[in-house]
C-alpha positions in Angstrom: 54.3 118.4 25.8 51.7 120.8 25.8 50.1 120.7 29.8 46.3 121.6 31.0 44.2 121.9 33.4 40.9 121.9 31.2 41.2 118.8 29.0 39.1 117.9 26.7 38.3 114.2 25.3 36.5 113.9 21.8 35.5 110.3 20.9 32.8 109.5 18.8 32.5 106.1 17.8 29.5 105.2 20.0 26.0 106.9 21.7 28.2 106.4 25.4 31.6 107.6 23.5 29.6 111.0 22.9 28.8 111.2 26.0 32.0 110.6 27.2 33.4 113.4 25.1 31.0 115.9 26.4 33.0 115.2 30.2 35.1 117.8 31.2 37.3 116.9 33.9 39.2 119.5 36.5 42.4 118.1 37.2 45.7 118.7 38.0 48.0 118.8 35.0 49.0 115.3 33.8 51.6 113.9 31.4 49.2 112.4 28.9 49.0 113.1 25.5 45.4 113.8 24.1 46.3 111.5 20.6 47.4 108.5 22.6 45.4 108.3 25.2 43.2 104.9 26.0 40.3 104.7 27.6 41.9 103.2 30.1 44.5 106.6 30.6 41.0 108.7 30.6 39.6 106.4 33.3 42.6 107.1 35.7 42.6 110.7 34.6 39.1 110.9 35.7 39.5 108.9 39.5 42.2 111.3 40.1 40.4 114.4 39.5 37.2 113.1 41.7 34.7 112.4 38.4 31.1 111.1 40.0 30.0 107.3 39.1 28.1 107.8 36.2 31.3 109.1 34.5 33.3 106.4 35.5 30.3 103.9 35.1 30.7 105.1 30.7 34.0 105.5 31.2 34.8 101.8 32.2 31.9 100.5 29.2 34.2 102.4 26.8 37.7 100.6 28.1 35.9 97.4 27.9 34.0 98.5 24.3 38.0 99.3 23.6 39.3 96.0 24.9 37.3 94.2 22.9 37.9 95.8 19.8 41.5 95.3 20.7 41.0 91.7 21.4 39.3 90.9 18.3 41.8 92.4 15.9 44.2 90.2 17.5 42.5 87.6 17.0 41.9 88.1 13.5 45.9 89.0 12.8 46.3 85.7 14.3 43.9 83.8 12.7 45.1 85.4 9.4 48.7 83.5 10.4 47.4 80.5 11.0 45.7 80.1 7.8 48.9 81.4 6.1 50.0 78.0 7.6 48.5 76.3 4.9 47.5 73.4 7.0 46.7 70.0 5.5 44.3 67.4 6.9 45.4 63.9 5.8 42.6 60.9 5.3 43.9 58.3 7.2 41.2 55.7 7.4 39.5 54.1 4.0 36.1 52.8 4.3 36.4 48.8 3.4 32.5 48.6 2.5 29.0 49.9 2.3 27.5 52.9 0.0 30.9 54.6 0.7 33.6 51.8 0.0 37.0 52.7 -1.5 36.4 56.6 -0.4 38.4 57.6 3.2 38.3 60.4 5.6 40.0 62.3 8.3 39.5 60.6 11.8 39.1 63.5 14.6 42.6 62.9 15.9 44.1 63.7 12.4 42.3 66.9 12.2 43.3 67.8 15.9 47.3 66.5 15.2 47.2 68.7 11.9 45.6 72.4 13.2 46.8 72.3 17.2 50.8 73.2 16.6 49.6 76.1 13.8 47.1 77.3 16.3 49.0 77.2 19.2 52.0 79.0 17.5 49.5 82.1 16.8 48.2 81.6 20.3 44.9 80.6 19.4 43.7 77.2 20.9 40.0 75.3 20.4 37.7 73.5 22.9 34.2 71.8 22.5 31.3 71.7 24.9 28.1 69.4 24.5 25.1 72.5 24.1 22.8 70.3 23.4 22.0 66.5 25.3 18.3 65.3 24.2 17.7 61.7 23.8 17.3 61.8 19.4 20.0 64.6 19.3 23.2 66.1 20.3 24.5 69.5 19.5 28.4 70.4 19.8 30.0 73.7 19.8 33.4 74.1 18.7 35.4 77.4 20.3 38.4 79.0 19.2 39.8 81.0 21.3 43.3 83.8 21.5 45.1 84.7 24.1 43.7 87.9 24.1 40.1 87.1 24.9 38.6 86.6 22.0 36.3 83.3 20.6 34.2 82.6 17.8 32.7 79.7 17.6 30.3 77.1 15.1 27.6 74.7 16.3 26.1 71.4 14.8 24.0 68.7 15.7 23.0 65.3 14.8 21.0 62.3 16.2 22.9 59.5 18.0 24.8 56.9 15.9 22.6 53.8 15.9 24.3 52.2 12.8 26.6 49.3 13.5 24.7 47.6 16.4 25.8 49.9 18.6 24.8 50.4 22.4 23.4 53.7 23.6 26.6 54.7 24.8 28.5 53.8 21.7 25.6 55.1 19.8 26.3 58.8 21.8 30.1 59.0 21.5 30.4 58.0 18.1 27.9 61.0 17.0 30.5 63.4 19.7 33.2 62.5 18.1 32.1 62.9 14.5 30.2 66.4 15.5 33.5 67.3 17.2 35.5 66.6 13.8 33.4 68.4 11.7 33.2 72.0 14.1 36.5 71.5 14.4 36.9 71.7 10.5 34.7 74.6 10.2 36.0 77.1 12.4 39.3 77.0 11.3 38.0 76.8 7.9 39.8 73.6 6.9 38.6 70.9 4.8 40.4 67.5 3.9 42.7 66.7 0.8 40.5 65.7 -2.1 37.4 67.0 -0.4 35.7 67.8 -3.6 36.0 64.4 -4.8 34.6 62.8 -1.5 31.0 63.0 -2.9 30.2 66.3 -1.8 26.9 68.1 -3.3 27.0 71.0 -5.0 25.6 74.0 -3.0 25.2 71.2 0.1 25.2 73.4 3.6 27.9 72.4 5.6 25.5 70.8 8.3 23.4 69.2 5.1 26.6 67.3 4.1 27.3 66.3 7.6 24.3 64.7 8.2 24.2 62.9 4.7 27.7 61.4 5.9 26.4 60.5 9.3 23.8 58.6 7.8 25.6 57.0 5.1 28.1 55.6 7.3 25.3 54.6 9.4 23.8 52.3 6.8 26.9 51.5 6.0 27.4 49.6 9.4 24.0 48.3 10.2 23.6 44.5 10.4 20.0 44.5 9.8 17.2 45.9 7.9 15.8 46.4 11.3 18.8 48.8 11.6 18.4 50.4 8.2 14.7 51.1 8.5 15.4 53.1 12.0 18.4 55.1 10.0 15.9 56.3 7.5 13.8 57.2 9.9 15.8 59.2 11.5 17.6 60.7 8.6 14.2 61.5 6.4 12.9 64.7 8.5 16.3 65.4 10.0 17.8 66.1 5.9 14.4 67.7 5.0 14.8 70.4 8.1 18.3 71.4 7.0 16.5 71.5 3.3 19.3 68.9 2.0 17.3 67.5 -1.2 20.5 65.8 -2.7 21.3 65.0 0.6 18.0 63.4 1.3 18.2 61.4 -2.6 21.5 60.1 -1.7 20.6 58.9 1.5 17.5 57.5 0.3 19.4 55.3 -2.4 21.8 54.1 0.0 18.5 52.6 2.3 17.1 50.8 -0.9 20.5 49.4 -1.5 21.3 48.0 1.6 17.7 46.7 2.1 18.0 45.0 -1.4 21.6 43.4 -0.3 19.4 41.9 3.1 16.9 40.7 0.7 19.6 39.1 -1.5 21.2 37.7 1.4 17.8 35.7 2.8 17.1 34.3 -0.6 20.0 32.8 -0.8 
């Protein structure tokens, strides 16, 4: 191994890195190769031979700049593994009535029992926290995270589910739980068996079609027209800001339909 005292560091992948290349450290000769050294080799290299702050200050942004990198190619190679998984979300519960009757879906625990043991075995793991509390709307944001350090994450929101003669509480926590399902479905990329045939729209945004199923379910479950009329109201500018027109048409149709069955109902 070929020893000296002058050494040289040439790294150019940032503004700092250049900087960083331009140090020339007098030290004592040191059993590190040049090709294989890390940022984190450099940094010692540099303590030892008496290097000012300001070179340790861009050398310790570099190892972190470097950790990072390193973290997130993990993360990727293990994210890669997981979907090599092939993971598949069973619909366990059916929908008895309403616009959506005969159709089923994936209740939150079946999405959580199906990805957790893939995830976990690439060490990757999820979370959720509430970024959003207002009294007409909640936000969630789903995490996943690897062992190594790195997370992406995906965020939706929605109003509280008032459908079904719910109390506020009920109303909350139902809306949590769906919003919960559906990050959860998006940042490990997953969807449910038959998806495509669960009245998706074509082109619909991922939040767009999550809405239109809140609120169809919604309707589904009020007991009034009372309870209808205050879904649509709700639902109307909330599907136009997320620019959902099928969405909104869908939606829409299910309100007329379920205010015409109320109307039935008190004629009779």
């Amino acid at each position: 191994m070929n020893m000296a005292a002058r050494t040289e560091y040439e790294i150019a992948e940032s503004e700092d890195e250049k900087a960083v290349s331009r140090m020339v450290a007098k030290v004592e000769p040191q059993p590190v190769s040049t090709m294989s050294a890390t940022p984190a080799d450099l940094l010692r290299i540099a303590v030892e031979g008496g290097a000012d702050l300001d070179r340790l200050e861009r050398l310790m942004q570099l190892q972190e700049k470097w950790e990072a990198k390193q973290a997130k190619q993990a993360y990727d190679a293990a994210f890669a593994a997981f979907k090599s998984e092939a993971v598949k979300i069973i619909k366990g519960k059916d929908v008895t009535d309403g616009p959506l009757k005969g159709k089923s879906y994936a209740e939150l625990h079946d999405v959580v029992n199906a990805v957790t043991p893939a995830l976990s075995k690439h060490g990757l793991s999820s979370a959720w926290k509430l970024t959003r509390d207002e009294k007409d709307w909640m936000e969630v944001t789903c995490y996943l995270r690897h062992v190594n350090g790195h997370e992406e994450s995906v965020s939706m929101g929605g109003p509280p589910d008032a459908g079904g003669a719910k109390n506020a509480i009920q109303a909350r926590a139902s809306t949590l739980t769906y919003l919960n399902r559906y990050t959860l479905k998006a940042i490990t990329g997953l969807s449910e068996q038959n998806d495509d045939d669960d009245g998706n729209q074509s082109g619909q945004s991922f939040e767009g079609q999550a809405l239109v199923d809140q609120f169809l379910e919604q309707i589904s479950g009020a007991k009034s027209e009372a309870e209808v009329r205050q879904v649509w109201a709700v639902a109307a500018p909330a599907l136009r800001a997320v620019q959902s027109t099928e969405g909104h048409k869908a939606v829409k149709k299910a309100v007329e339909s379920k205010i015409a069955d109320f109307k039935a109902a008190e004629t009779k």
